[in-house]
KETIKOL-977012 format. One record per atom (N, C-alpha, C): x, y, z. Coordinates in steps of 0.02 Angstrom, whole numbers, plus 50000, padded with zeros to 5 digits. Layout:
N
XYZ/...
//
This chain:
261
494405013749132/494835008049150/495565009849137/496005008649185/496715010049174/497175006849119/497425007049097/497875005949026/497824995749048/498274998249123/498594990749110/498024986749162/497214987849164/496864983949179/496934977549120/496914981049064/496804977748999/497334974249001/497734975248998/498404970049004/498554966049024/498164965649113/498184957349155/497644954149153/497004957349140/496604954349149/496374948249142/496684946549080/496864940149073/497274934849106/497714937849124/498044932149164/497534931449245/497504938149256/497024937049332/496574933549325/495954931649263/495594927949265/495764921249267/496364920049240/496554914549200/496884911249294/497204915649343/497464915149395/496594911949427/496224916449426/495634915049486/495264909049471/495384903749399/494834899849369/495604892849394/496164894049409/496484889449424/496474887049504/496324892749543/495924892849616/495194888649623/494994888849569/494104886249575/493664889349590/492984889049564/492444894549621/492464890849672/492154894849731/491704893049781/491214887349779/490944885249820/490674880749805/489874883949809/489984890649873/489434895749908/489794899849881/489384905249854/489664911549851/489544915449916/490074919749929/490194922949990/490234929249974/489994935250037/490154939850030/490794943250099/491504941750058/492264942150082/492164949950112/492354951350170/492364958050201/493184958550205/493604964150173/494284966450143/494444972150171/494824972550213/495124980350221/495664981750212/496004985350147/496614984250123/496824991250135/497664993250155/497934998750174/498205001350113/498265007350091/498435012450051/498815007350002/499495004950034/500065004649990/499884996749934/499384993849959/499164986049898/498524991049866/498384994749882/497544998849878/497434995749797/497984997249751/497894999249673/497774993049640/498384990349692/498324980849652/497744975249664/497754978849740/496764973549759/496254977949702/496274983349686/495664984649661/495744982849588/496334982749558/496444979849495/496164973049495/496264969549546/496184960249541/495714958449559/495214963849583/494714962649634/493994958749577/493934962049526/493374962649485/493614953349448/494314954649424/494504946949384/494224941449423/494304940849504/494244937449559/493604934349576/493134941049582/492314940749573/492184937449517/492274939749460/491934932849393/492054930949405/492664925849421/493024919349427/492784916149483/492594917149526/492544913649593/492024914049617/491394917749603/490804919949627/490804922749698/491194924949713/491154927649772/491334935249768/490914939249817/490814945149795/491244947649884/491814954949830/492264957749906/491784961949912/491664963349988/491574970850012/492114974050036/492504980250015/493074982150012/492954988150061/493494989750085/493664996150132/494354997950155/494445002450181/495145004750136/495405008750234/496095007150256/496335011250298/497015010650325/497395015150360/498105012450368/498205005750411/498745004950405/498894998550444/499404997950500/499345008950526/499445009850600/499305015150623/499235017950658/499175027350675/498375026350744/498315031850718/497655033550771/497155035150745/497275033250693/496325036150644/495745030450649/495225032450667/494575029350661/494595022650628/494815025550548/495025019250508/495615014550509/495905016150548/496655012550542/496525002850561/496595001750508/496624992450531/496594989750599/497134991150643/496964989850704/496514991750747/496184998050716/495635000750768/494934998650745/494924996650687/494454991550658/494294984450686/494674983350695/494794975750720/494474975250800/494914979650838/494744980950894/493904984250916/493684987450866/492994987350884/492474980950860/492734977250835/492284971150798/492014972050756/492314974950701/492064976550622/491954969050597/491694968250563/491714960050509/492014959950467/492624956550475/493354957550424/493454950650419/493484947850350/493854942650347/494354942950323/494844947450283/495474947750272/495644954250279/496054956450299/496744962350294/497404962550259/497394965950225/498024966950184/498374972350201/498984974350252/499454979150264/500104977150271/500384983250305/501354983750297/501374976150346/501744970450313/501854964850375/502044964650436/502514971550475/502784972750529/502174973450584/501724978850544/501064979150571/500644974150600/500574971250536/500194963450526/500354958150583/500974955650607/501474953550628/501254955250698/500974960050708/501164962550788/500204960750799/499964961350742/499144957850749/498984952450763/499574948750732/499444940450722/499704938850829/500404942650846/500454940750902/500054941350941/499454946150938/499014948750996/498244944350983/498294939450934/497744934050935/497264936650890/497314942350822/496724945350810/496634941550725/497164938750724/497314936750650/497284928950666/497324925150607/497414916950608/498014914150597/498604910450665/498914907750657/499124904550571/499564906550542/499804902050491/499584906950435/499234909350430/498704913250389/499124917650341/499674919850354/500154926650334/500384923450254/499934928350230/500254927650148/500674933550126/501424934650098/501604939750079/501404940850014/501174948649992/501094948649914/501584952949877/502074957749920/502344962449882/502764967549937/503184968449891/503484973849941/503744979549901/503724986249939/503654993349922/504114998449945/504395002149877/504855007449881/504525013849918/504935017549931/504735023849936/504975029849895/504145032549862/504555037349802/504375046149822/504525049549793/504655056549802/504055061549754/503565063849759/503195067749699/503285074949717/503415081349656/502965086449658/502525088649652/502115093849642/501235095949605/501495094749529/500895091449492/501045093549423/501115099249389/501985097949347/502325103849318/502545107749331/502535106449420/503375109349457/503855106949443/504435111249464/505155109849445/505165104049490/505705097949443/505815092949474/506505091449493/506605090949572/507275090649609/507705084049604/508165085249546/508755077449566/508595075549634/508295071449638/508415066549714/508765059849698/509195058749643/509455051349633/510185049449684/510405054249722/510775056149766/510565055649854/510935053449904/510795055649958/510725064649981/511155065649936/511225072849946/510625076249892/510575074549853/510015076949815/509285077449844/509375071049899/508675072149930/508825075349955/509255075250018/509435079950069/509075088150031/509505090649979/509025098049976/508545097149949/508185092049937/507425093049905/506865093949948/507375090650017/506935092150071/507015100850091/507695101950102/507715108450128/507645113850089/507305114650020/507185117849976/506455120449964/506205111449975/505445114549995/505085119150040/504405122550033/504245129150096/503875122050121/503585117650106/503275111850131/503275105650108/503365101550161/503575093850139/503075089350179/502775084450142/502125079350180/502395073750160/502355070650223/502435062550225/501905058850272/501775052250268/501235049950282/501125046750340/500525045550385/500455043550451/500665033350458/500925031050406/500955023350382/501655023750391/501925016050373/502465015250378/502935019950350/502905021750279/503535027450261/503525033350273/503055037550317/503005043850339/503565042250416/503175036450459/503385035250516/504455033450510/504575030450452/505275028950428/505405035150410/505265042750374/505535045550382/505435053250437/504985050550493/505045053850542/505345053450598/505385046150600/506025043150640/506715044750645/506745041750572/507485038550536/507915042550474/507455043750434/507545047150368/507815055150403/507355057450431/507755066150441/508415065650472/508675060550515/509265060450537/509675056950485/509585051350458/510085050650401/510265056450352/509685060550351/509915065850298/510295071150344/510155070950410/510695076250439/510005084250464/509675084450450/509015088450445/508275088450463/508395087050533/507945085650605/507775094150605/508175095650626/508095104450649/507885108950606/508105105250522/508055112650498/507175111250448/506955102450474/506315104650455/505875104450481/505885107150560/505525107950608/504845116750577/504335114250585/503825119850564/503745117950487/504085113550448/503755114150387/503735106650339/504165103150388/504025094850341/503115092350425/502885090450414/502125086850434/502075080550412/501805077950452/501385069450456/500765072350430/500575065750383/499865069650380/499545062150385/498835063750427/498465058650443/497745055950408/497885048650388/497155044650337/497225050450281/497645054350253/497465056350189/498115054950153/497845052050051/498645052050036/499115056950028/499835057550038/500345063250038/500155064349938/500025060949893/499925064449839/499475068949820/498965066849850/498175072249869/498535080849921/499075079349963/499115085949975/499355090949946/500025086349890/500395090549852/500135090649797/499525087849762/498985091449712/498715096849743/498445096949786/498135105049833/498465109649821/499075107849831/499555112949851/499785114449908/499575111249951/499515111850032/500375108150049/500635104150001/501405104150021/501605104349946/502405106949938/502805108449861/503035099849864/503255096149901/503555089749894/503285085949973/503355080749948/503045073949987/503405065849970/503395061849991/503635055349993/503165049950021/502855046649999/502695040150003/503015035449974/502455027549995/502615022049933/502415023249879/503025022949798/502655024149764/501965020749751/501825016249749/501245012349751/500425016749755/500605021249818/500155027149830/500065031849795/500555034449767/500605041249720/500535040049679/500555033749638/500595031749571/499875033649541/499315031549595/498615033949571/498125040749552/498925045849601/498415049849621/498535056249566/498025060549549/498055063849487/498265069849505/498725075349473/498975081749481/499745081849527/499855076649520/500715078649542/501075072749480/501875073449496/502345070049464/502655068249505/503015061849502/503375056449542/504045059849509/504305060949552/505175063849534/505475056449534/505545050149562/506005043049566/505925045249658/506195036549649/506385036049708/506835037249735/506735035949824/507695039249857/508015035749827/508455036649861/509145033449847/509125028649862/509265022749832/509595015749889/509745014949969/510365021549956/510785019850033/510275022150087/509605025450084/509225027850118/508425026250101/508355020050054/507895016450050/507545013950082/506785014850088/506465008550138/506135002850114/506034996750082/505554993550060/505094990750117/504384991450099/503834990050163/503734987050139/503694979050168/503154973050158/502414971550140/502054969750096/501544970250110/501194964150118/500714961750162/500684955450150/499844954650197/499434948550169/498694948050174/498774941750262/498174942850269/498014939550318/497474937250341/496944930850367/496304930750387/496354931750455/495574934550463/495624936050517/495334931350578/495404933850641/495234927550682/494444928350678/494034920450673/493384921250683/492974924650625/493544925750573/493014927250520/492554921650505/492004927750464/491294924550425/491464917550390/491874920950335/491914915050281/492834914350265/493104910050300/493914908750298/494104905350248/493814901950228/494084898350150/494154902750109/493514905250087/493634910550052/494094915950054/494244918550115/494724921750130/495444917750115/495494913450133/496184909050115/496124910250039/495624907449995/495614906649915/495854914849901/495524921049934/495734925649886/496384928149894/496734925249956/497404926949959/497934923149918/497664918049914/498114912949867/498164915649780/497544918949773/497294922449732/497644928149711/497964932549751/498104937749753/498984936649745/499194933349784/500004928849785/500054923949716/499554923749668/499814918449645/500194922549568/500834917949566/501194921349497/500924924649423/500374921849419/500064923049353/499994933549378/499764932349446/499464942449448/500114945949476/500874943249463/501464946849475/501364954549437/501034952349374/501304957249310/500774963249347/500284962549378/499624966649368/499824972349446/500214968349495/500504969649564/501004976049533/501444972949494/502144977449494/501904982649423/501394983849408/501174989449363/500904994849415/500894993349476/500654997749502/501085000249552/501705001349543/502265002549557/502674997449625/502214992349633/502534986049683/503064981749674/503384980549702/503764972349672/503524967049696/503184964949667/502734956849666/503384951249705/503114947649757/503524944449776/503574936949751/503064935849705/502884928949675/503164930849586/503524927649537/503744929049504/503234926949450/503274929749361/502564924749345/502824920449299/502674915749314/502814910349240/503024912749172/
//
């Protein structure tokens, strides 16, 4: 169990028994994207005692072209009653009829941080320019097929000025996390949300960018259209948003958008 399971658990219970049980226990079908991954699974277990309702959980981005990616889930008729991804994403679900009008709960929104392999040298990036060579220093740089890979494949290499010169050695990498590659070894530096890296074992989080070249990604839950069991789905989102589980959200490197008492 992680340090600071022990730490909220209490309040999460204390959050899910102010929701009420069920009246039926249900079994909630969840597909949550990388960057909430740490905080649903932290709250997930408090939720279940408390409410009798049991998640079936599954895990994928919340855009790209992978098998798993949220939208391609949806689109084949998986049995989802809630989704939790980047809101821009979400947002463009809800317009196309796949989500439930009104439904959009925000829970958090997310930096983007910088790791090496563990007990590599670690590059000042507290600078625009500091990132700038941490990128061009590395023999390989991985960023991710989700919102902050796509922000800095876009956007990020031209703010830093260094489109060209990391052509052949910065990569997208697809449905796997960028901290899992630079434990391999398969890249020296990488960037996600921290949120993602925070879990993953054999690298070090150098900090985040800089401000002036910051992205924060939204994250935020949703039911889906025609789900199984929608109450329930409503209850565990309210669940998940509610102030008491701020503390349990932002331990896992998020900023909780609900503040806690």
């Amino acid at each position: 169990m992680r340090p600071h399971h022990l730490k909220h658990k209490t309040l999460a219970a204390l959050a899910a028994l102010a929701l009420g049980a069920s009246a039926h226990a249900a079994d909630v079908h969840v597909v949550s994207s990388g960057g909430f991954a740490q905080a649903y699974k932290d709250l997930a277990g408090p939720y279940e005692r408390a409410s009798g309702d049991h998640l079936v959980s599954a895990w994928g981005p919340s855009m790209g072209a992978t098998q798993n990616a949220i939208p391609a889930r949806l689109a084949r008729g998986e049995p989802i009653d809630v989704v939790i991804m980047v809101g821009d994403a979400l947002d463009k679900l809800m317009a196309e009829g796949r989500l439930e009008p009104g439904s959009k709960v925000v829970l958090a929104n997310s930096p983007i941080a910088c790791a090496v392999r563990h007990g590599a040298a670690q590059p000042d990036i507290g600078t625009v320019d500091g990132l700038r060579q941490a990128f061009l220093h590395a023999s390989r740089v991985a960023y991710s097929d989700s919102a902050s890979g796509e922000y800095i494949k876009r956007q990020l290499l031209d703010k830093l000025g260094i489109r060209q010169q990391m052509e052949g050695k910065a990569a997208q990498i697809p449905a796997t996390p960028v901290g899992e590659i630079i434990a391999r070894g398969e890249a020296d530096f990488g960037c996600q949300q921290k949120s993602e890296l925070k879990p993953v074992q054999g690298i070090d989080i150098v900090g985040l960018m800089p401000r002036e070249v910051q992205l924060n990604t939204q994250f935020a839950g949703a039911v889906v259209r025609g789900a199984g069991h929608p109450e329930a789905a409503r209850a565990l989102l309210r669940f998940l948003a509610a102030p008491a589980n701020a503390p349990a959200i932002e331990a896992t490197g998020l900023e909780p958008v609900a503040a806690p008492h």
